[in-house]
C-alpha angles and dihedrals in degrees: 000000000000112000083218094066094061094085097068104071108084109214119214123188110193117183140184101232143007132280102226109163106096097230098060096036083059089045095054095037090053082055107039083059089047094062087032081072087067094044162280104006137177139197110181119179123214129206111232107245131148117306105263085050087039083048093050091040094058085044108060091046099054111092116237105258101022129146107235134214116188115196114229134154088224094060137100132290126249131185112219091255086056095054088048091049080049096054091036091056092053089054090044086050096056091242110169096217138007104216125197121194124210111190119204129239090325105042122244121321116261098244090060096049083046083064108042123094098223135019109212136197131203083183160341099252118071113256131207101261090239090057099051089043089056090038088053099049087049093048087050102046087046081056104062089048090052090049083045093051091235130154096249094072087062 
């Protein structure tokens, strides 16, 4: 992989809810500017609203032809180095952007996991949506310096 050709994939992070408390909005937001070093990066924030809003709201965020990654404790399990193949696939594919969806209380409508590519876990246990939202921007961002071959993914 050429370390070059990184730089094509888009990452969006779209979330249900805000992260308010200042420690991990400074968290997210280190990391969001990390990835933002290997290219064009999102984070879009959703306010939490009955499924079929919930549904249009996702929608008309997700870019046509992207390649989606709906969060879900029931997905599947991914190493570090898997999430960065992953990533690295969708680069190599000539996706335009590489979307990852955070739900709310009550998880992603069902609409919007019916649409994803792939459902992902970062573990078996629920996590506060702030926390895997801060847990994901740090797993992707680990995964462009792994794909780049840099210190920080040891």
């Amino acid at each position: 992989m050429s370390p070059a050709t990184v730089e094509r994939v888009k990452i969006l992070l779209i979330a249900v809810g805000r992260v308010k408390e200042r420690g991990l909005r400074d968290a997210v937001s280190d990391y969001i500017a990390r990835i933002g070093r290997y290219g064009p990066v999102e984070e879009i924030e959703l306010k939490d609203a009955p499924e079929a809003e919930l549904t249009q709201r996702f929608e008309r965020r997700i870019p046509a032809r992207s390649r989606v990654v709906a969060m879900e404790v029931e997905g599947r399990m991914l190493s570090s180095k898997g999430l960065a193949s992953y990533v690295g696939r969708a680069r190599d594919d000539g996706v335009p952007s590489l979307v990852f969806l955070i739900g709310g209380a009550y998880g992603l409508p069902r609409a919007v996991r019916a649409r994803a590519d792939l459902e992902l876990s970062l573990s078996k246990m629920t996590l506060p949506h702030r926390l895997a939202r801060l847990f994901l921007a740090e797993q992707v961002y680990r995964a462009f310096s792994i794909l780049r071959g840099e210190p920080y993914s040891h």
